[in-house]
ZADO-1210 file (C-alpha; in nm, 4 decimals, padded with zeros to 6 digits):
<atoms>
<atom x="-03.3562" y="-02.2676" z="00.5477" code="UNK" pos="1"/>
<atom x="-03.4899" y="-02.6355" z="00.6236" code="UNK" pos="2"/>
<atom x="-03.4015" y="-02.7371" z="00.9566" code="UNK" pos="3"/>
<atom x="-03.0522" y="-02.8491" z="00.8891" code="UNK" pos="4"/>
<atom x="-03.0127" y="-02.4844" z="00.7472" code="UNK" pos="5"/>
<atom x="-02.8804" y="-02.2034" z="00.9656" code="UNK" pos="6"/>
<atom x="-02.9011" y="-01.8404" z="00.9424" code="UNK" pos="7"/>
<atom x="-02.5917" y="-01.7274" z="00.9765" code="UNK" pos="8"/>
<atom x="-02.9431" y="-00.1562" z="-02.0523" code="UNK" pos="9"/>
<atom x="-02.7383" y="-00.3016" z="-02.3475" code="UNK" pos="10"/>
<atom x="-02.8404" y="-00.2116" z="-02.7000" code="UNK" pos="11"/>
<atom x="-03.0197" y="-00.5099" z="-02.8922" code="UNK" pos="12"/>
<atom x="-02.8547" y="-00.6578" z="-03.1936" code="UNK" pos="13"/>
<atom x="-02.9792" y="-00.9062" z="-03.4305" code="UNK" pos="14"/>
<atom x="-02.7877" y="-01.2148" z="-03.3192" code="UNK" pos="15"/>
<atom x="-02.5606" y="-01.1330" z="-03.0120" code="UNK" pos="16"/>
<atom x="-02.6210" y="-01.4361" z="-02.8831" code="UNK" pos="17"/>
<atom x="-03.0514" y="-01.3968" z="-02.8281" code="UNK" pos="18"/>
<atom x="-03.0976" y="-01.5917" z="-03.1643" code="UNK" pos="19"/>
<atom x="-03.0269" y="-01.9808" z="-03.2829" code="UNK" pos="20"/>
<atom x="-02.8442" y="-01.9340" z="-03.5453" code="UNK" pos="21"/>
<atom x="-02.9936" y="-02.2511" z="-03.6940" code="UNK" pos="22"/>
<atom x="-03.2888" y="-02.1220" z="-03.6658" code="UNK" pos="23"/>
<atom x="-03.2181" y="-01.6951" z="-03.7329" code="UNK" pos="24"/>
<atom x="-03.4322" y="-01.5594" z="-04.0419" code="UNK" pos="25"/>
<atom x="-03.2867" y="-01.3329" z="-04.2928" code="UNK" pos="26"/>
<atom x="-03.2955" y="-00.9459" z="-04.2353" code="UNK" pos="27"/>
<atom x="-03.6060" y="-00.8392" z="-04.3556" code="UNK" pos="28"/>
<atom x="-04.0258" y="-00.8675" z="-04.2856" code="UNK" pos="29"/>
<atom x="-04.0895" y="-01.1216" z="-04.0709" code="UNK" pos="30"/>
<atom x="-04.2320" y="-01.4462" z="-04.2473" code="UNK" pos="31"/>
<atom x="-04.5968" y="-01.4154" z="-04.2603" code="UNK" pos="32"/>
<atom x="-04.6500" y="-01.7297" z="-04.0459" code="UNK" pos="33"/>
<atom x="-04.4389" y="-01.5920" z="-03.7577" code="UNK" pos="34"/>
<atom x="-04.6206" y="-01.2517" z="-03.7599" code="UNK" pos="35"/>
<atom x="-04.9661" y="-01.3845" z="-03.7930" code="UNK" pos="36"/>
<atom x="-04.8428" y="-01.6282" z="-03.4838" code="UNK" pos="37"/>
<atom x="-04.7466" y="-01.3276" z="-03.2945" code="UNK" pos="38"/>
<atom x="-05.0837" y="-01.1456" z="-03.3721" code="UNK" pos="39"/>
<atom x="-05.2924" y="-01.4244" z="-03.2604" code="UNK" pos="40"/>
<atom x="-05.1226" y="-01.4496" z="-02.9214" code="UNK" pos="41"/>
<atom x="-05.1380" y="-01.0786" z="-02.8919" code="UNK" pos="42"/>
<atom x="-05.5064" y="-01.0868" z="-02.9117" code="UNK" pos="43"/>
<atom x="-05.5606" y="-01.4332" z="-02.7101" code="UNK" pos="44"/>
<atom x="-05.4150" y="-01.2149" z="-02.4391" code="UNK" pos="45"/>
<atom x="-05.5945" y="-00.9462" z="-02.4913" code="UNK" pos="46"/>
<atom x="-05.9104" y="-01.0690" z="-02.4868" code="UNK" pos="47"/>
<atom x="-05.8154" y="-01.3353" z="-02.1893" code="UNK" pos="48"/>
<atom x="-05.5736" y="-01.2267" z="-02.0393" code="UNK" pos="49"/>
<atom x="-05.2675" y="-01.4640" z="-01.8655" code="UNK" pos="50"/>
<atom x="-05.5086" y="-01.6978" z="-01.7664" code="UNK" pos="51"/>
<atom x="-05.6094" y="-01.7649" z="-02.1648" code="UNK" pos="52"/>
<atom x="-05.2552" y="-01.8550" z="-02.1938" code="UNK" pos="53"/>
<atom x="-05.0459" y="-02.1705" z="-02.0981" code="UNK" pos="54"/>
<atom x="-04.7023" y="-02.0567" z="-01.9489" code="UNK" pos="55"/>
<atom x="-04.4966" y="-02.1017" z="-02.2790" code="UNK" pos="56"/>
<atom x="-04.7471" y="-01.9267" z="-02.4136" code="UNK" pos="57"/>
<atom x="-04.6739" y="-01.5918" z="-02.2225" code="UNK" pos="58"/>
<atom x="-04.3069" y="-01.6496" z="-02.1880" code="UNK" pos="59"/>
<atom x="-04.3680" y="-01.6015" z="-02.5945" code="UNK" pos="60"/>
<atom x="-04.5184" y="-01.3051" z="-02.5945" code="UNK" pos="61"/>
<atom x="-04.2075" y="-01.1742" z="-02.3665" code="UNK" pos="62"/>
<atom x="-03.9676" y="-01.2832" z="-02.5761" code="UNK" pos="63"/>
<atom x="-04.0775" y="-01.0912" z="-02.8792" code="UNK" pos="64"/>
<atom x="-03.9349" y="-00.8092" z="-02.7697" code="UNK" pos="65"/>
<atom x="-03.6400" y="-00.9431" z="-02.6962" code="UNK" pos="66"/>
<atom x="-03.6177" y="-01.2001" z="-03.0414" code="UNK" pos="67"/>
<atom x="-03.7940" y="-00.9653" z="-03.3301" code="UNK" pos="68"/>
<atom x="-03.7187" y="-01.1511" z="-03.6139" code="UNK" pos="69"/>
<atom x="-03.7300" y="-01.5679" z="-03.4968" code="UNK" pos="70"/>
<atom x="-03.9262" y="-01.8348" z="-03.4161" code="UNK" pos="71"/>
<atom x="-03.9298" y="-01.8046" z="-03.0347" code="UNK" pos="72"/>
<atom x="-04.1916" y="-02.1321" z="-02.9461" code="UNK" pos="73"/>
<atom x="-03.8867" y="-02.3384" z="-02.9197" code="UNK" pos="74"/>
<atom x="-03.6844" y="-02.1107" z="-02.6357" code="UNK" pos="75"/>
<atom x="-03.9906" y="-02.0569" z="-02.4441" code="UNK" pos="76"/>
<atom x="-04.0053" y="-02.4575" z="-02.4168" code="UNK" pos="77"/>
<atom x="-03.6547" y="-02.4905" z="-02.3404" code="UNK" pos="78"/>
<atom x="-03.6631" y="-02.2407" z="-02.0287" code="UNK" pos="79"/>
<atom x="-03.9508" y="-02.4135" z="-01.8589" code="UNK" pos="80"/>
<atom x="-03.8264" y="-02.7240" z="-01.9437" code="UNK" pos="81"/>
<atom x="-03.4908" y="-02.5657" z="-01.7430" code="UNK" pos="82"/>
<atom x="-03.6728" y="-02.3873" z="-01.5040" code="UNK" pos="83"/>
<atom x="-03.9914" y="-02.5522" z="-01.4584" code="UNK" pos="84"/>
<atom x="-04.2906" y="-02.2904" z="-01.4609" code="UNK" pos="85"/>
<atom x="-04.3142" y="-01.9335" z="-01.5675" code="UNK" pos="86"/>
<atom x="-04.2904" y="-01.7992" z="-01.2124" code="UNK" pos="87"/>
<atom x="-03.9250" y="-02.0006" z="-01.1799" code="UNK" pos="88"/>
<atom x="-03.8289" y="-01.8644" z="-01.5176" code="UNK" pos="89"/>
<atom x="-03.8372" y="-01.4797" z="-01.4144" code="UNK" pos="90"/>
<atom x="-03.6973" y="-01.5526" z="-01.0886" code="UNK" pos="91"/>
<atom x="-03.3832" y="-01.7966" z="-01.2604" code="UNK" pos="92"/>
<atom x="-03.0139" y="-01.6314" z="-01.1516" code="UNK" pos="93"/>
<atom x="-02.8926" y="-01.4621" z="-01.4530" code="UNK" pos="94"/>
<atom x="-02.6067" y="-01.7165" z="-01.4420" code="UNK" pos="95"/>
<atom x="-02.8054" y="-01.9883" z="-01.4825" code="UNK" pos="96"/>
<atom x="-03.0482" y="-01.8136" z="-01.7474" code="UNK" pos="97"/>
<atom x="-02.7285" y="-01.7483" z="-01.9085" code="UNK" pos="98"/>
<atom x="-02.6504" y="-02.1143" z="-01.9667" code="UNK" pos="99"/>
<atom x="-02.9869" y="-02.1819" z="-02.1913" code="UNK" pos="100"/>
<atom x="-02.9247" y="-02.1629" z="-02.5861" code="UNK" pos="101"/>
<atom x="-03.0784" y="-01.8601" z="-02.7243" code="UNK" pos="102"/>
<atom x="-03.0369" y="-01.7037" z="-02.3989" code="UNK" pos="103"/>
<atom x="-02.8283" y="-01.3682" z="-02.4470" code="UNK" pos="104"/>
<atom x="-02.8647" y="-01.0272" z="-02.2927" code="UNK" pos="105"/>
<atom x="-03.2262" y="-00.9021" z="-02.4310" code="UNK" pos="106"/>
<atom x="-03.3609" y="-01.1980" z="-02.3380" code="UNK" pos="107"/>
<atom x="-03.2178" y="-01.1743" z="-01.9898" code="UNK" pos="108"/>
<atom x="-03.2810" y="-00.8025" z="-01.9380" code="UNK" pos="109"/>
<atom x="-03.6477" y="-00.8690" z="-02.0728" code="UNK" pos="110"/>
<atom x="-03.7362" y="-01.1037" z="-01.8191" code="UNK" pos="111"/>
<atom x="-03.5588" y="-00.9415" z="-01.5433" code="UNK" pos="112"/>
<atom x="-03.7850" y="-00.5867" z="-01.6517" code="UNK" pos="113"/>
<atom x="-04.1298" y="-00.8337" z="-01.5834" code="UNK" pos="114"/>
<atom x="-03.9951" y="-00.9795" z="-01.2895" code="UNK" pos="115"/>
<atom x="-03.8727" y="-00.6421" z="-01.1312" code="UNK" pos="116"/>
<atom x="-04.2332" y="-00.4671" z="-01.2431" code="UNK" pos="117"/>
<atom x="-04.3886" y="-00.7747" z="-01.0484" code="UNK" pos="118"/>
<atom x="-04.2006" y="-00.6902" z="-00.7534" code="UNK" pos="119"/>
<atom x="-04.2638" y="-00.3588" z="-00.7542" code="UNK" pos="120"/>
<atom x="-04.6325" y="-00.3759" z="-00.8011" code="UNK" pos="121"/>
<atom x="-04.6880" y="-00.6224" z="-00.5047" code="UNK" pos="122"/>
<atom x="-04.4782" y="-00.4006" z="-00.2748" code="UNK" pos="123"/>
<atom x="-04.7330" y="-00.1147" z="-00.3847" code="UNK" pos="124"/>
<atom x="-04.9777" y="-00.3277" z="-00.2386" code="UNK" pos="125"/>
<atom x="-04.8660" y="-00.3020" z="00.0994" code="UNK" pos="126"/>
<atom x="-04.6389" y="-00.0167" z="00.1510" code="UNK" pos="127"/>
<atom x="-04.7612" y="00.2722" z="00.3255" code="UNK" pos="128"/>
<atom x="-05.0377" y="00.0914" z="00.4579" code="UNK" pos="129"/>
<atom x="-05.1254" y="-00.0867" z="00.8157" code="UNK" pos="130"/>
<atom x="-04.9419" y="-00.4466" z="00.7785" code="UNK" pos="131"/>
<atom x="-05.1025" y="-00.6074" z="01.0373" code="UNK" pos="132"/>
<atom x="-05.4789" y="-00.5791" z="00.9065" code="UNK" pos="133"/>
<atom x="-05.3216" y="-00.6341" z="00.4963" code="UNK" pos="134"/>
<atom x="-05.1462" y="-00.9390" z="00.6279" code="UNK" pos="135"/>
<atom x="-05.2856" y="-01.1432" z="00.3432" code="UNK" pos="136"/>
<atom x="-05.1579" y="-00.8869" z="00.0592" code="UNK" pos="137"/>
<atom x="-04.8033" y="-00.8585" z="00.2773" code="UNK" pos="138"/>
<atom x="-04.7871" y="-01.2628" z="00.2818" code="UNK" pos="139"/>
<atom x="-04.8611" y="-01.2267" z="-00.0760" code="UNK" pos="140"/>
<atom x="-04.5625" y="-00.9907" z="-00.1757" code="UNK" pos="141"/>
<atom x="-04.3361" y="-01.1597" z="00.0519" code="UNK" pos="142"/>
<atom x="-04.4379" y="-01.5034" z="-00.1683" code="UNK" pos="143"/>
<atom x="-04.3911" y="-01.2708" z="-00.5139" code="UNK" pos="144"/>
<atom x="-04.0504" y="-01.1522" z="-00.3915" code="UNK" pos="145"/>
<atom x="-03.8805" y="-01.4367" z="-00.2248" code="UNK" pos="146"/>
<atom x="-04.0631" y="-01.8350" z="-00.3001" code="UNK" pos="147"/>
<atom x="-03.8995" y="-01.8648" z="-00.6313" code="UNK" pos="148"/>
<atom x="-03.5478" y="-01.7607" z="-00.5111" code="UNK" pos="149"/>
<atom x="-03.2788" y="-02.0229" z="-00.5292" code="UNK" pos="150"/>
<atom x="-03.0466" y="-01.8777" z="-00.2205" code="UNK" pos="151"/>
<atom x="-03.1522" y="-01.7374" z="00.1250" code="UNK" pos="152"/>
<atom x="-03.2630" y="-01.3662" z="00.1135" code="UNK" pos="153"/>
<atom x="-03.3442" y="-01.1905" z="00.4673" code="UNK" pos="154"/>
<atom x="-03.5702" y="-00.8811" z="00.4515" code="UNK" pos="155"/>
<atom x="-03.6903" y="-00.6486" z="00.7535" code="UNK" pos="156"/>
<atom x="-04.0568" y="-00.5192" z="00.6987" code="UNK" pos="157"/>
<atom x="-04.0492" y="-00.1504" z="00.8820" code="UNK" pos="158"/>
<atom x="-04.3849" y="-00.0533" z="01.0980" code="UNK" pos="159"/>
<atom x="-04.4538" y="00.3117" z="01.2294" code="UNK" pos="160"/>
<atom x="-04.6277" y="00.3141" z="01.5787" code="UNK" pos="161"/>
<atom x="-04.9582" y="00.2819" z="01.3955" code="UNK" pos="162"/>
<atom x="-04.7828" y="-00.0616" z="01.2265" code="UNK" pos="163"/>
<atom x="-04.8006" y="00.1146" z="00.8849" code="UNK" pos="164"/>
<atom x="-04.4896" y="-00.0495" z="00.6447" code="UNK" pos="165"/>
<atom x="-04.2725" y="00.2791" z="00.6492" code="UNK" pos="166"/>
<atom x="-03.9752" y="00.0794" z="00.4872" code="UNK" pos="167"/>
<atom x="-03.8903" y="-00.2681" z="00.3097" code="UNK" pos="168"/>
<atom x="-03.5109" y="-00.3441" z="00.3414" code="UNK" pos="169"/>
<atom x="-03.3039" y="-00.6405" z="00.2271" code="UNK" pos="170"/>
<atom x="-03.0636" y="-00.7088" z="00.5269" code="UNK" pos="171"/>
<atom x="-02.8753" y="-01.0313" z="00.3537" code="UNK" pos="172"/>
<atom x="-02.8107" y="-01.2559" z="00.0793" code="UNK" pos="173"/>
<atom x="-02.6664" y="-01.5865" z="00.1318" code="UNK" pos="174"/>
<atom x="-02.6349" y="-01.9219" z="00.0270" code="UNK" pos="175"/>
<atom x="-02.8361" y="-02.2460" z="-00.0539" code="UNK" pos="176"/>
<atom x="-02.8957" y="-02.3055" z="00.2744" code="UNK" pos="177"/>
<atom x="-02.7268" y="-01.9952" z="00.4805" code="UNK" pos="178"/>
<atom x="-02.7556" y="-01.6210" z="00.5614" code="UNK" pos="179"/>
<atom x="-02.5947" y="-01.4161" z="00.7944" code="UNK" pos="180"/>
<atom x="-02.7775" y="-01.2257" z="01.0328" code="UNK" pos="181"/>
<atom x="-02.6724" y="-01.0099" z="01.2662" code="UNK" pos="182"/>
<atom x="-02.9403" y="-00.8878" z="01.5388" code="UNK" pos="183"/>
<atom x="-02.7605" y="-00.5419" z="01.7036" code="UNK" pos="184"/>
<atom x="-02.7741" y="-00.4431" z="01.2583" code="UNK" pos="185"/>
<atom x="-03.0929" y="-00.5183" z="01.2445" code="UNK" pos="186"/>
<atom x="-03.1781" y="-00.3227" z="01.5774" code="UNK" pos="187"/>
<atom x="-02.9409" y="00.0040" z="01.4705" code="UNK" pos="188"/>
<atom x="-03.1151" y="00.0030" z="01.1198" code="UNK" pos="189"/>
<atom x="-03.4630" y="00.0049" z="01.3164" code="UNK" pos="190"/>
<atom x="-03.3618" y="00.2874" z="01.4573" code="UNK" pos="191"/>
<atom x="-03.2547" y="00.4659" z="01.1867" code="UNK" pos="192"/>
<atom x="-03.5988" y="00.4629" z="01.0338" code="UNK" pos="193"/>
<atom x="-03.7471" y="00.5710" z="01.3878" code="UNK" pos="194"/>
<atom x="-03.9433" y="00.2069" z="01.3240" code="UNK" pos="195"/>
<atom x="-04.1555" y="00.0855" z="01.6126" code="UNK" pos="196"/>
<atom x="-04.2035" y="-00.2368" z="01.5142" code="UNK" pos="197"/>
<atom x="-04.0712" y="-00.5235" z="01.2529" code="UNK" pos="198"/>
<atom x="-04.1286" y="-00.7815" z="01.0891" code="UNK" pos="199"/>
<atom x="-03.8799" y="-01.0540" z="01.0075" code="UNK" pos="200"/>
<atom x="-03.8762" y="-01.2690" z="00.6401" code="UNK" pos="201"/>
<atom x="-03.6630" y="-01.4895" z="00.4900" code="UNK" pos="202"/>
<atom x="-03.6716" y="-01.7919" z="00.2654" code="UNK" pos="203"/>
<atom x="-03.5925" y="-02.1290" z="00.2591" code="UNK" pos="204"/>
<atom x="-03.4693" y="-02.2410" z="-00.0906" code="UNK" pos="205"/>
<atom x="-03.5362" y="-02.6227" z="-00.0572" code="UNK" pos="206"/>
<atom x="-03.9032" y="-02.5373" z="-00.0103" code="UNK" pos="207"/>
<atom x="-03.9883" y="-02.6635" z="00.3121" code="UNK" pos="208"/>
<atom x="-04.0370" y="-02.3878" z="00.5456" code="UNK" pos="209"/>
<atom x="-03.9755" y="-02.5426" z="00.8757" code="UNK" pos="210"/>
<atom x="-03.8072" y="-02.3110" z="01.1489" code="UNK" pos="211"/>
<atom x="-03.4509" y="-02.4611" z="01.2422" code="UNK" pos="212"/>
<atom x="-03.2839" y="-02.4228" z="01.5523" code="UNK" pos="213"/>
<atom x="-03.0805" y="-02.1119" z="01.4717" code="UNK" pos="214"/>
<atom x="-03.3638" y="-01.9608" z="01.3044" code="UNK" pos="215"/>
<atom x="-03.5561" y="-01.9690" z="01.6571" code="UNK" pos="216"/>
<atom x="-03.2339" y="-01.8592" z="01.8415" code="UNK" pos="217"/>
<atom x="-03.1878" y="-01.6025" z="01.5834" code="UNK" pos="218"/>
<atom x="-03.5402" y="-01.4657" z="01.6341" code="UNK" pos="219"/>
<atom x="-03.5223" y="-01.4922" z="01.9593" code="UNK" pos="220"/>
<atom x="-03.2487" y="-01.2082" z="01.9796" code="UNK" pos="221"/>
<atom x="-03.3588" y="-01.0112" z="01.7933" code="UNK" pos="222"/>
<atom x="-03.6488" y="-00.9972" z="01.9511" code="UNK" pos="223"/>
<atom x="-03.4838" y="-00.9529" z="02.3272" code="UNK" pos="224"/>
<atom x="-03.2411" y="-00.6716" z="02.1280" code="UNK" pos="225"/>
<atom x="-03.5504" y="-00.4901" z="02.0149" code="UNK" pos="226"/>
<atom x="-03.7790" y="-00.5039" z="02.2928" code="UNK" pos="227"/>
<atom x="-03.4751" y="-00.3561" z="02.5037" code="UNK" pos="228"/>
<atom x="-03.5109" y="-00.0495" z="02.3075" code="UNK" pos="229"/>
<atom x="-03.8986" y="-00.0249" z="02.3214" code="UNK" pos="230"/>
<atom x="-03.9319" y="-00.1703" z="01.9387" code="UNK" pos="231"/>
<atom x="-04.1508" y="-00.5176" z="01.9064" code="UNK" pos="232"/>
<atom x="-04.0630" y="-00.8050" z="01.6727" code="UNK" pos="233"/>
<atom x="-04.4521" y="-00.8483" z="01.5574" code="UNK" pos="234"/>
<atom x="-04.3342" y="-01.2064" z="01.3723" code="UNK" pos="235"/>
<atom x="-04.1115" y="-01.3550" z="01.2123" code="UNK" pos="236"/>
<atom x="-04.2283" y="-01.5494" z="00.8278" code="UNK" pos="237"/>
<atom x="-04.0453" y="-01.8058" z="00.6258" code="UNK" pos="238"/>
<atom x="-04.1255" y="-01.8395" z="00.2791" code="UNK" pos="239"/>
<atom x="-04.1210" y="-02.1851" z="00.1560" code="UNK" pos="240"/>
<atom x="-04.2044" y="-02.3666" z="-00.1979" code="UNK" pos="241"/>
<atom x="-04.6285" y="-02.3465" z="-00.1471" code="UNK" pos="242"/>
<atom x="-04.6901" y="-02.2049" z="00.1440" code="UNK" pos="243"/>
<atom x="-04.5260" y="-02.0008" z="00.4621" code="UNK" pos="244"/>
<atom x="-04.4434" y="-02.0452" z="00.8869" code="UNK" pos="245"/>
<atom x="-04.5420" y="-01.7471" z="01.1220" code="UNK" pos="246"/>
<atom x="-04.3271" y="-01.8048" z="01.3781" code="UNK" pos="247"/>
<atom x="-04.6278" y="-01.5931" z="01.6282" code="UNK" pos="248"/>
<atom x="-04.9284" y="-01.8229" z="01.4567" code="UNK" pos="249"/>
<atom x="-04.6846" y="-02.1260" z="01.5741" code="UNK" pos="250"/>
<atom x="-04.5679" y="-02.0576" z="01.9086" code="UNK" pos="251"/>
<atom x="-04.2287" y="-01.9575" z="01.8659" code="UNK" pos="252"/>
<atom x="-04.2795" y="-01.5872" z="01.9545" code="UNK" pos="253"/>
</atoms>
C-alpha cells in the first residue's frame, strides 16, 4: 500500500498450447542444434551456477521441461520482456502468464513448481527458529514471498514466548492497492496458536513502501487488541519494490 492505499498437475502434451506452432518441430529426436544448445546450458550451470547465467538464460533451462521438443530462446525473451526480470516472471498471476504466446499449462505449472520450492526453502530458513536475532534471514523470506506480488497480501509471523516463529499464516489477499484486515481475527487466531507475540507483513504493490494512514491506525489496533490479552505486536514490515519499512525501526510502534 503507498500512502493513498488503505488496508482494508495436468498431463503434458506435445502442443496444448506450450508450443508455437510456427515454430513446433516434428515428432521425433530433437535437432542436433537444439540438444547440443540444451547441453551447453546444462553444464554452464553446472559448473557456475545461476550467477553464470543471464536471466533468459535460466528461464531456458526451466522451460525444457516444460517445451521438450522446441526452440524455447524465443519464449524466455518474450516473458521478461512481459514481466521484466526472472524474479517477476515466477511471481506473474497465472492470468497474466496465461496471456503470453507459448504460454500453456506446463509452462505455467513449471514455473509455479520453482517459485513455490523458493518459497518454501526461505521459510525453512526461519521457521522454528528465534525471529528476532534471524531478522535478516526473516526480512529476506518476507522479500522472497511477497516484493514481486502484484496485489496486497497480509501475513502474521507467529512467536512462542522465547520469539521462536511457531507459525506463518496468510490472513488476506486483496487488491492493487487494498486488503482487509480485521484486528479481533488476527487476535483470536493468535490465540489459537497459544502465540505470544507477532509480527505483522504486508506489501505494497506499487513499490514504495511508505506506511499510510490506515496502515498506522490499523497497526495501532492491533497492537492495543493484543497487548489487552498479554500478546505483543513486536513490528509491523512492509515490503516494497527494493527495500522494506519497520514500523518499530521508524517510530510508529
Amino acid at each position: 500500500m503507498s500512502p493513498s492505499h488503505a488496508f482494508h498437475e495436468a498431463p503434458l502434451s506435445l502442443f496444448a498450447g506450450d508450443e508455437a506452432p510456427e515454430s513446433a518441430l516434428p515428432v521425433g529426436r530433437l535437432p542436433s542444434y537444439i540438444k547440443e544448445h540444451r547441453k551447453r546450458l546444462r553444464a554452464r550451470f553446472m559448473a557456475g551456477g545461476a550467477a553464470a547465467m543471464p536471466d533468459y538464460e535460466l528461464l531456458e533451462l526451466l522451460l525444457f521441461r516444460a517445451i521438450p521438443r522446441q526452440d524455447v530462446k524465443p519464449l524466455a525473451r518474450r516473458l521478461l520482456d512481459c514481466f521484466g526480470d526472472f524474479n517477476h516472471v515466477l511471481s506473474a498471476p497465472v492470468s497474466r502468464l496465461s496471456k503470453v504466446a507459448g504460454v500453456g499449462d506446463a509452462v505455467v505449472q513449471e514455473l509455479k513448481i520453482v517459485e513455490a520450492s523458493a518459497h518454501r526453502l526461505a521459510q525453512s530458513r526461519v521457521l522454528g527458529r528465534h525471529a528476532l536475532t534471524s531478522w535478516a534471514a526473516l526480512v529476506d523470506y518476507c522479500r522472497t514471498t511477497m516484493a514481486n506480488r502484484e496485489t496486497e497480501q497480509f501475513r502474521i509471523l507467529f512467536l512462542d514466548r522465547k520469539n521462536m516463529l511457531i507459525a506463518d499464516e496468510e490472513q488476506a489477499r486483496g487488491t492493487v492497492d487494498h486488503v482487509p484486515v480485521y484486528p479481533r481475527e488476527v487476535v483470536k487466531r493468535a490465540l489459537e496458536l497459544n502465540a505470544s507475540a507477532l509480527i505483522l507483513v504486508h506489501n505494497h504493490p506499487s513499490g514504495d513502501p511508505t506506511p499510510s494512514e490506515q496502515d498506522i491506525i490499523v497497526t495501532g489496533q492491533i497492537s492495543d487488541a493484543a497487548h489487552t490479552l498479554g500478546i505483543t505486536l513486536h513490528d509491523h514490515l512492509i515490503i516494497g519494490g527494493s527495500r522494506e519499512v519497520s514500523f518499530r525501526s521508524s517510530g510508529y510502534l
